[in-house]
N, C-alpha and C positions, 0 to 999 in steps of 0.2 A: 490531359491534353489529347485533341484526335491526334487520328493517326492518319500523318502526309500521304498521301499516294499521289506518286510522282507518274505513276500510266495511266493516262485517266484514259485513254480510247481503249486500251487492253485489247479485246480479240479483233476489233476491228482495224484489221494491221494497216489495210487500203487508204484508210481515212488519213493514218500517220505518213504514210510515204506520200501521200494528194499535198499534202501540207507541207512537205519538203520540196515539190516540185517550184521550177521558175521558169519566167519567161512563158514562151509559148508550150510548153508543156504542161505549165498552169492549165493555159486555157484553153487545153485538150482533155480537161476532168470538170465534171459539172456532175453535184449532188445536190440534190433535195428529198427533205423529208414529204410522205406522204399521209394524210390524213385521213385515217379509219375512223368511220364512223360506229355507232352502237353495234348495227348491223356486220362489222367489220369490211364494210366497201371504202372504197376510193377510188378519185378519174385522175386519169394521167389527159391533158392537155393534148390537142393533136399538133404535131412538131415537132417532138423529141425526136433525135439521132440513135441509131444504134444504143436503146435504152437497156439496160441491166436493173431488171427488180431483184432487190432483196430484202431478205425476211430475216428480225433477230428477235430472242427474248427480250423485253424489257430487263427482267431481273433474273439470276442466276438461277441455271435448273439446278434442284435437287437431287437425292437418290433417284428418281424416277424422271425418265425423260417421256414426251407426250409429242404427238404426229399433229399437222396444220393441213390443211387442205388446201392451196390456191390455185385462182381460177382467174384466166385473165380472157376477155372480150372484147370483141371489136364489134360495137352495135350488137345484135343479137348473135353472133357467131361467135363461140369459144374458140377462143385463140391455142389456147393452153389450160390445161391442168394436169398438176403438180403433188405431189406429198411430197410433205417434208419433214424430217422423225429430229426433234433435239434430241440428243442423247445423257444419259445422266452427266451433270456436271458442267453442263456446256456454260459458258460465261457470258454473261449481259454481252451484246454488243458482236456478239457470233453470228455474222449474217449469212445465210445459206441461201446461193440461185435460184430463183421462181421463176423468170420469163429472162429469156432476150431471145431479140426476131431473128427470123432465117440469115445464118451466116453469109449467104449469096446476096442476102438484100446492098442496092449501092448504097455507100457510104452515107453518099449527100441526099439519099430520100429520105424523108420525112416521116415519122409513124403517126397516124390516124389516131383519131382521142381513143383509149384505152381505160377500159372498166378493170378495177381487180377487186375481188373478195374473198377473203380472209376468215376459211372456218375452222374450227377444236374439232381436234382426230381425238383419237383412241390413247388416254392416259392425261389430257389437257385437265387442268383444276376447272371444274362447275362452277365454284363459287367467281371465279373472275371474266369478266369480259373481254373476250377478244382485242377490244383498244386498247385497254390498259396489260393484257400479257405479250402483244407484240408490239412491235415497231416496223414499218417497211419504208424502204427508203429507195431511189429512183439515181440510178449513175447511168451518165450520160457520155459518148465518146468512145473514141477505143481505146487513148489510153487508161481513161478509167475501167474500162474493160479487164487491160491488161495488168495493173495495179491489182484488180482485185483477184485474178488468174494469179499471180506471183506472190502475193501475201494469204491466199487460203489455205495454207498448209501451218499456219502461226495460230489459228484459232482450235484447230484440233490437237496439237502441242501442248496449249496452254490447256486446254479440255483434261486433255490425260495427268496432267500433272494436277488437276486440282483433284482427279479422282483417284491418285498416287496418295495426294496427301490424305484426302479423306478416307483413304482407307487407314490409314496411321490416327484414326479417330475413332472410339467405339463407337459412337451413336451411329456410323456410317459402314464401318469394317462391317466383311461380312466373308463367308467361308476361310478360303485360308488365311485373309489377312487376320481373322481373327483367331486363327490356331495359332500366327506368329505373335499378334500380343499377347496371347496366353503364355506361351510361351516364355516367353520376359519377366511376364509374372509369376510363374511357377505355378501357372492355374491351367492345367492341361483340360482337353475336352472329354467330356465323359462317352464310352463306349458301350455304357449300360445304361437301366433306369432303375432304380430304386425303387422297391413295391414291398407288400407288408405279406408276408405268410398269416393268414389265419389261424391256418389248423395247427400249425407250430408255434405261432405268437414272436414270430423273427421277421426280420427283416430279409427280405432275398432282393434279386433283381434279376432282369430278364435282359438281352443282348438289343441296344438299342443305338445309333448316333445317336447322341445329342445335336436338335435345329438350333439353327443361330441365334435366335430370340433366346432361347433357354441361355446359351453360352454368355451370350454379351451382360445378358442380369445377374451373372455369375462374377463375369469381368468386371463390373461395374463397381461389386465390393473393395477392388484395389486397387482401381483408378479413380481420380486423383488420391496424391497422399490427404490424410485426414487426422485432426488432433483431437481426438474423443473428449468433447464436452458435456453435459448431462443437456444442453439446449438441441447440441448435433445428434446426438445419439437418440432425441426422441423424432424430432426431424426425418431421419433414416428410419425411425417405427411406424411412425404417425403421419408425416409428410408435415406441410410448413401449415401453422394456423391449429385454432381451438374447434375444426371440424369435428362434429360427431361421428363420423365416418372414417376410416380409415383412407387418406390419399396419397402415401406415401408409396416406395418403389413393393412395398410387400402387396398391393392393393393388385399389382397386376397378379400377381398367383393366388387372387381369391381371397384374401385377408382385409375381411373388412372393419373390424374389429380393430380400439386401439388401444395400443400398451401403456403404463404407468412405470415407471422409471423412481424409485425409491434409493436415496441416497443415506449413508451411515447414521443413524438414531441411535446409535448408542458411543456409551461413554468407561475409560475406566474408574473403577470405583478404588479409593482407596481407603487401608484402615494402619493406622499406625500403634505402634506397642511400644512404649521404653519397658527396658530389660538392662539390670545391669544395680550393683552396689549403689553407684553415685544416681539414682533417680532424683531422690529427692534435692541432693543440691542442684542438680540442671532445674528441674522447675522452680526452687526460689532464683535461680540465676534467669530464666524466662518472664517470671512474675517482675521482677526488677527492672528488665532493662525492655522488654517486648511490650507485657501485656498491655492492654488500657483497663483501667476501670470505673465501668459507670454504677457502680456500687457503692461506690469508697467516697468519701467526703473533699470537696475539693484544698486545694490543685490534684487535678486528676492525674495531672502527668507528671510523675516524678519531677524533683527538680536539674537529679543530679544525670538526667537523658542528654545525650550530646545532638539534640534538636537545632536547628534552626527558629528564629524567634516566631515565624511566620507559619512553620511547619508545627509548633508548640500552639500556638492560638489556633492554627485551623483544627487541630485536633482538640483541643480544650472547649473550640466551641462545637463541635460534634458532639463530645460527651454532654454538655449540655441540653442539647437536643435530646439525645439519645433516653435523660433523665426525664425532659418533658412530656415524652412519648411513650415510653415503657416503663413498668414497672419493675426493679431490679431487686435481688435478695442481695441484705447487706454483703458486700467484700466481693459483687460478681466481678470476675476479667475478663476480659475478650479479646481474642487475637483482633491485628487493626483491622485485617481484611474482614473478620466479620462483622466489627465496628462500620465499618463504613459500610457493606450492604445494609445492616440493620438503619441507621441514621435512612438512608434512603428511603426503605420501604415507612419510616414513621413519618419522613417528610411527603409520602405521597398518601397514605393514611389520610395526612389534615388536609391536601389537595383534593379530597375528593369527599373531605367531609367529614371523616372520623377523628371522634374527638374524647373518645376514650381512650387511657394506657392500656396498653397490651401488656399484660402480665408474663415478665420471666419467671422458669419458675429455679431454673440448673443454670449454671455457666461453669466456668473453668473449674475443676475439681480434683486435685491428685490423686484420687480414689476411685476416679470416674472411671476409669477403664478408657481403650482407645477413642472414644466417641468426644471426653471432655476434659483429659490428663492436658491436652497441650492449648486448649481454652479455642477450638475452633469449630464447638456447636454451642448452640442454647437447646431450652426445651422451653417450649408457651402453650400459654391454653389454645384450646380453639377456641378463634375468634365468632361471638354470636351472628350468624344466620341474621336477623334483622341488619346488623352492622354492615357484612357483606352487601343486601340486597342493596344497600345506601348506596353503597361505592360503584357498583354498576350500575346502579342508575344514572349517577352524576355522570359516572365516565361514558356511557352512550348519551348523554345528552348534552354532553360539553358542559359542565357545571364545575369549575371549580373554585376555590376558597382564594378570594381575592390577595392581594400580594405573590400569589404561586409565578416563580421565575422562569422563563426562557427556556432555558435547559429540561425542568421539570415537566414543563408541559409537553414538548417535544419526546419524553419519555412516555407521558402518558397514553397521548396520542396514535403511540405506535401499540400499543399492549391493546391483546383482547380478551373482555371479561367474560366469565362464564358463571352463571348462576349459582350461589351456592347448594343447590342441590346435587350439582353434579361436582364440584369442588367446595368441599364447604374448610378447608382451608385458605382458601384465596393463592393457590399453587400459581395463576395469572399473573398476578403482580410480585408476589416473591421470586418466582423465576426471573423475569422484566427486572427486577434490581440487584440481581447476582447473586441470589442465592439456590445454591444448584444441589441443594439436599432438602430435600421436604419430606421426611417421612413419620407417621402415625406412632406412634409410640402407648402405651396403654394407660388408663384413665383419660381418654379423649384429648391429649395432647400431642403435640407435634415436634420432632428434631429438627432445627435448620443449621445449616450450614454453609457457608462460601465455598467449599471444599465437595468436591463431587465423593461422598462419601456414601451417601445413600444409605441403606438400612445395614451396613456392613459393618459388623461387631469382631474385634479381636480379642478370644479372653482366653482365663486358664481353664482347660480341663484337666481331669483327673488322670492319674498316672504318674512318673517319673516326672522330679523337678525340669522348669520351663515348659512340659505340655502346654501346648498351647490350640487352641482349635478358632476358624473364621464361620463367620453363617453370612447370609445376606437374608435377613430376617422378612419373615412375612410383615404387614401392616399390626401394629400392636403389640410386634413380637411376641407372637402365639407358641415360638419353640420350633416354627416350621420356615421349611426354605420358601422365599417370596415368591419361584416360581411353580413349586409344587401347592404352596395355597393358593395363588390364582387361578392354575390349573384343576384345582380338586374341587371348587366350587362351582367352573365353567360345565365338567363333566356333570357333577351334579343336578344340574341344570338341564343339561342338554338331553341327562337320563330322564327325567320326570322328577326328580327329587331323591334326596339319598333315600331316606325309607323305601323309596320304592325301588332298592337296588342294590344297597350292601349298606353296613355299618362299618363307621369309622374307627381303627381299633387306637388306643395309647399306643406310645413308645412302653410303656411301664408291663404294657398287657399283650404284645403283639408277640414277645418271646415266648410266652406256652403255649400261645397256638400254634407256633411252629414245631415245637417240641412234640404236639401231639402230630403233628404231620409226618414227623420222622420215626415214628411206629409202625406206620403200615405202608407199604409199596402201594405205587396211587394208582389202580380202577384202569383196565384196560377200558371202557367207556369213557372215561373220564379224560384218560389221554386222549381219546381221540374225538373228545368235544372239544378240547384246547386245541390241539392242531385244526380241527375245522373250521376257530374261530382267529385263527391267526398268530396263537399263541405256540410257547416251544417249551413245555415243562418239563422237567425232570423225570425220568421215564423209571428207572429203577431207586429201591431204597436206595441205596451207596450213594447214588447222584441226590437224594434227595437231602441226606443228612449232609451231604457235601455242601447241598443248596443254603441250610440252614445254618450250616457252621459258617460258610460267609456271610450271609446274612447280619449274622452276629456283631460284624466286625467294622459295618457300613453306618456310616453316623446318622445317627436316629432322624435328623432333624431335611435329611436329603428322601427318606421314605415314608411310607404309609403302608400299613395293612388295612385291606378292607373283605369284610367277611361279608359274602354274597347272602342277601335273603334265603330263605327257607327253600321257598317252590323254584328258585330259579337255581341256589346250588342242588336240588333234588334234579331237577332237569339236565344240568351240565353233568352231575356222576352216571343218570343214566340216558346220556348221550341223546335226548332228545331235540328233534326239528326247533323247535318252538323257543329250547332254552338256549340254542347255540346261536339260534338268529340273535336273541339279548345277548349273547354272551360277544360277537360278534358286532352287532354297534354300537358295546360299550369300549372296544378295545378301537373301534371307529374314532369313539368322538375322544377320547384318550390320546390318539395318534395327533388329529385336528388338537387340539390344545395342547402340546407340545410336550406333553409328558416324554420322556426317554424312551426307561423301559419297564415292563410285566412279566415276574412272577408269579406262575399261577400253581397252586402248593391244594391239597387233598387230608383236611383233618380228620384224627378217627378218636372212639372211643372206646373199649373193648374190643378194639382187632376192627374193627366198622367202618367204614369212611361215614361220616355224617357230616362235613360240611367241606367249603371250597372259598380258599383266599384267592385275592389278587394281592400283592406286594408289588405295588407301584411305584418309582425314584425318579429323580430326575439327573441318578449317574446310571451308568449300565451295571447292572447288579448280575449278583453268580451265577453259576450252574447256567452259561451261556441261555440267560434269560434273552426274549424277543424285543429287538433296539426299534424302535418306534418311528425313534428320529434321532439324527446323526448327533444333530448340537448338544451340548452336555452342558453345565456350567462346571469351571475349573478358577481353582485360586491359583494365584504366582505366589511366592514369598522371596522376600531382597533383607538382606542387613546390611544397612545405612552403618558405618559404625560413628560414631558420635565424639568418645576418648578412650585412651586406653586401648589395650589391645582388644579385635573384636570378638566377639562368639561367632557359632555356626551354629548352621539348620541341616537339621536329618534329611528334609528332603525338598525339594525346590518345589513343588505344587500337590495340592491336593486340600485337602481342608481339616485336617489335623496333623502337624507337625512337632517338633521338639527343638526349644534352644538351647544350643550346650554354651554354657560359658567357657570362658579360657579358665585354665587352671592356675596362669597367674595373670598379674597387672589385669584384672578384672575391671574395666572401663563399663562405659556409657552404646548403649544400640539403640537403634531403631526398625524393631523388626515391621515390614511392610507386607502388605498383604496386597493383591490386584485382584480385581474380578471388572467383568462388564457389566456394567446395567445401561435400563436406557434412559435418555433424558427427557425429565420432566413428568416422571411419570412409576409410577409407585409397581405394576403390571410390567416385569420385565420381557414377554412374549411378543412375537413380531419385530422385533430389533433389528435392524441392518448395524452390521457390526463395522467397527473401523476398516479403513481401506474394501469396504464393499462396496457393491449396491443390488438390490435388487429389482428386474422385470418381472410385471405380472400383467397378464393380460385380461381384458374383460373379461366377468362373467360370464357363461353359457360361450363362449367363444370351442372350435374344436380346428386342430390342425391335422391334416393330415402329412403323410410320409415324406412327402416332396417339400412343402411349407415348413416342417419342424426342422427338415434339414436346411435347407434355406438359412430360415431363425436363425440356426446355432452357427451357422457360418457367421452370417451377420453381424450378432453378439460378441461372436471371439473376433473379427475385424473391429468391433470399436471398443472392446475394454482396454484401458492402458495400464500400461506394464507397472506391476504388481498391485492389483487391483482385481477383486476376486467376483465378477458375475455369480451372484445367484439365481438361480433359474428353477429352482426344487419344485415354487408352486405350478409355475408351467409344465413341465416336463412331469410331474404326478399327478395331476388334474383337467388337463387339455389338449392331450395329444391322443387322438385317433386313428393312425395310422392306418387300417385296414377301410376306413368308413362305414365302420359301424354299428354310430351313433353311439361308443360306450367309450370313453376315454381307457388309454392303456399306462396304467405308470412306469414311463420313460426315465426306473434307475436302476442300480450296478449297473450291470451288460449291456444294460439297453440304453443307459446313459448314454453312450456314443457310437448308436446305432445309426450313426449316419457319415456319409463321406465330409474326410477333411476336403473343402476346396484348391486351399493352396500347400503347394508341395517342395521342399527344400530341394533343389538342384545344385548342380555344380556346372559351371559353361562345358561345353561339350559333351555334357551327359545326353542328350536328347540328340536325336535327329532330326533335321529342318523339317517342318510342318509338311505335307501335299495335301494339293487338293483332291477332296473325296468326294 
């Protein structure tokens, strides 16, 4: 609904009280408007009385007021001229005196036709015509005279108070008023500026006001309130729209460059273990009253299940499906939930073409270990390469197997296919129908699951009854963690190939080269190739054997030894140029693929040093090896208890633990295991983790001191509360703070090498703002 405005003349008070007059004081006031033309002239009529020109804005001045010229004539002799200055804020309809004749002239003479023109002084807007930015208008009489003598002190009134209020505005505030909203906001004015030391690699600053442009883009971050959206917050990056440009509020401090806004990709992984006497009757009691089975000869569904008749048939005609579509090994069960992803992904199968069974080859197993003890993975072949290519085809071409239903096709529709070369499980459509475990298993087969279980294995190791140890297994379960084989192939790559850079050692064989490392105290050269190259070795034998004896004790399947080729560990023992730059952008592209941390260890043989390991994890390993990167993976462990009274765990996380049973009334557990992985996706690196997100900014993009501090105000005004900003890859790859040209990594210390903006006060802590 507008908004009524009940003053429509506003500053022109004269016109309000003309209009309350009666009688013959009416018709002692006479207005008319006057008509400028392009040029901004106009004729006054010859015969006006005791005439009164005045001059108003059309429309409200702004911050900036602008001067008029007027000039009035009588035939070729100028009568008068005039300047006349609006002042900021002056209000439509603020008419300021331009002519009236000699106060002696008599009343009842007449004035002669009159010329007046109207030109833009010093501050007037270019782009607008004189006709259209004033108005001038013609009061005749002397009470109009005096009406307008007695109401011009109402139009400078309402002047100041609109410049009261606009000062209570930031886009308007400006000196003290804007020390007073900072104020308010606990965002005081800065008294220095922020500059990068060089030569010390610090931040300093040198004694400076902060001007009011600087202050107000300051204020700006905490006026109005704001409810951090991932839409708002990229808005506040980027400015509104899919510009390639940067046009947002950062665009004025030189940021042209825009940010990507990356929301949580990962997931927790779970892995389940019964533990406990009574296993085996809970899983005939699960098999009985839970499971389904599309293995078993029908009625599939018990009879004596306290179903619904409706709920009995929808399920009995699933398993039927379920039979036409896959192939199952007699007696398989399957928990319902992953009965009904499975049914789905067969029913979209024949939507799109395929019309082969899909071979199971595992289902529920009480032997299976946590992955198939409580029947909520299968194992299947992978499906042929030709098969797939079918299914993308049909599905980008809109092809599907006539009778396909409503629902189906609106599933399919929304899913996007990816060539089996670069998925040759068809991870596309299994994710798309709820199954949120896909992983690679060995002899070219695959785990799926409903269950975000991912390559997460819970089984027994060796040692004292219950040992129990978790992995998050590589693709194929090679023995290795999924983030250290992603990683170890990435580096591989990124080195030229492993031959051309170290050998990969066993778990079985990695223990005697460490043995022979703790013989000899390692190579004053050799220390100090490793410290050149970023690395932090164990400097004395004591430390070294200390190194090893932990070493020992870190589960094989979280590391790697890798023994450096010939000429390049010759290089790094005798401290040369050549081998440390290798040795140095291997520990580079190591850091870039998320490796933890590096061990770097000095083997001899007869008292000799003659080679050089790295021992690379993806936990932080002994003898305060060099941390790479902050994030680690960590297991949780919970017992669920089931019956009976429950056990305990030695220790709440880490990835070899111990269950103690109770020593009596020995019941039913469920020991659980948690880890993150991310979704959809076998390559757990690059994960925004729960309640994160991460900002990254374009490529080749560089910030400097003033902008990165900016940034992080920014960032901490829009993350909401308990909600963790990540900023690692900005702040370690794009902050230049000196200018250059060489990015400076912005962490520890320097992480928050920049002024907080806003400041916790208490009322009366401050004294009132002056102006300066």
């Amino acid at each position: 609904m507008p908004e009524l405005d009940l003053d429509l003349l506003r500053s022109a008070s004269h016109q309000s009280m003309a209009g309350h007059l009666t009688g013959l004081f009416a018709a002692g006031v006479r207005e008319r408007p006057l008509t400028l033309d392009a040029a901004g002239r106009a004729v006054v009529d010859a015969g006006s009385r005791q005439p009164l020109l005045l001059v108003a804005p059309r429309a409200d001045v702004g911050a900036t007021g602008y001067q008029l010229t007027v000039k009035v004539s009588v035939g070729a002799t100028v009568r008068a001229q005039v300047t006349l200055r609006f002042e900021p804020y002056s209000e439509a309809g603020a008419f300021l005196p331009a002519f009236h004749p000699d106060p002696l002239l008599p009343e009842s003479a007449a004035m002669p036709a009159l010329t007046v023109e109207v030109a833009k002084g010093t501050g007037a807007p270019a782009e607008v015509p004189v006709e259209q930015l004033v108005e001038a208008r013609l009061v005749e009489g002397v009470m109009g005279r005096l009406l307008y003598a007695m109401g011009a002190e109402k139009q400078r009134l309402r002047r100041q108070a609109r410049e009261l209020f606009a000062m209570r505005q930031l886009e308007h505030a400006a000196r003290n008023a804007l020390d007073r909203l900072g104020l308010e906001l606990g965002v005081p004015r800065f008294e220095d500026r922020l500059t990068w030391d060089v030569a010390k690699t610090q931040p300093s600053s040198v004694t400076e006001r902060e001007d009011d442009a600087s202050y107000r883009r300051r204020l700006a971050l905490y006026r109005p309130f704001v409810m951090a959206t991932p839409r708002l917050v990229l808005e506040r990056l980027n400015g509104p729209g899919d510009s390639a440009a940067n046009t947002g509020p950062l665009a004025a401090l030189g940021i042209t460059k825009r940010f990507t806004l990356y929301e949580a990709s990962t997931e927790f992984a779970v892995g389940i273990r019964l533990m406990g006497p009574h296993k085996a009757q809970f899983l005939a009691h699960v098999k009985q009253v839970y499971l389904l089975g599309p293995g078993t000869a029908s009625p599939a569904v018990p009879a004596n299940r306290l179903l619904t008749q409706l709920e009995r048939t929808r399920q009995e005609d699933m398993l039927t499906r379920l039979r036409t579509n896959f192939t199952f090994p007699a007696g398989a069960l399957l928990a319902p939930g992953l009965a009904g992803a499975l049914d789905l992904v067969g029913r979209c199968r024949m939507a799109l073409g395929a019309v082969r069974k899909w071979f199971v080859f595992r289902a529920q197993s009480d032997v299976g270990g946590s992955r198939y003890e409580l029947g909520l993975g299968v194992e299947v072949e992978t499906p042929p390469a030709v098969e797939l290519t079918q299914m993308v085809a049909n599905l980008r071409a809109g092809t599907f197997a006539a009778g396909t239903d409503v629902q189906l096709l609106s599933l399919l529709k929304s899913l996007t296919p990816v060539a089996p070369a670069e998925d040759p499980v068809g991870r596309w459509l299994l994710a798309g129908c709820g199954l949120r475990t896909v992983h690679r298993t060995p002899m070219l087969r695959y785990y799926l699951s409903h269950v975000p279980i991912h390559s997460l294995v819970v089984g027994d190791e060796t040692g004292p009854a219950g040992s129990l140890g978790v992995r998050l297994n590589a693709p194929e379960d090679t023995g290795l963690d999924t983030l250290l084989h992603h990683a170890l192939n990435d580096v591989e790559v990124d080195a030229g190939g492993a031959a051309t850079a170290w050998t990969r050692q066993t778990a079985a064989a990695a223990p005697a080269l460490w043995d022979q490392a703790a013989l000899l105290e390692p190579p004053v050269a050799a220390l100090a190739a490793f410290t050149s190259a970023g690395l932090r070795p164990a400097r004395t034998l004591a430390e070294v054997k200390r190194a090893v004896a932990g070493l020992k004790k870190v589960p094989p399947e979280l590391m790697v030894t890798l023994s450096l080729e010939a000429t390049l560990a010759t290089g790094v023992l005798a401290n040369t140029a050549t081998a440390v730059a290798r040795l140095t952008a291997l520990v580079g592209f190591m850091k870039k693929r998320e490796l933890v941390s590096v061990l770097p260890l000095v083997t001899s043989a007869n008292g000799v040093a003659n080679g050089v390991l790295l021992v690379v994890g993806v936990i932080p390993l002994p003898a305060r090896a060099i941390l790479l990167n902050p994030r680690r993976e960590d297991f949780r462990w919970y017992v669920l208890p089931l019956s009976g009274k429950p056990g305990t765990l030695e220790k709440q996380a880490g990835s070899r633990n111990r269950y103690v049973a109770p020593a009596q009334n020995a019941g039913l557990d469920a020991v659980v295991t948690v880890t993150l992985a991310r979704r959809n996706r076998a390559d757990p690196r690059g994960g925004v983790r729960p309640f994160e997100t991460k900002v990254v900014m374009d490529p080749g993009a560089r910030l400097n001191i003033t902008q990165y501090e900016y940034l992080m105000n920014l960032l901490e005004r829009l993350t909401p509360l308990g909600v963790f900003m990540d900023t690692r890859p900005l702040r370690e790859e794009q902050v230049d703070p000196g200018g250059q040209g060489q990015a400076v990594p912005m962490t520890g210390l320097l992480a928050r090498s920049f002024r907080a903006f806003q400041q916790g006060y208490h009322p009366g802590e401050r004294d009132t703002p002056t102006v300066k």
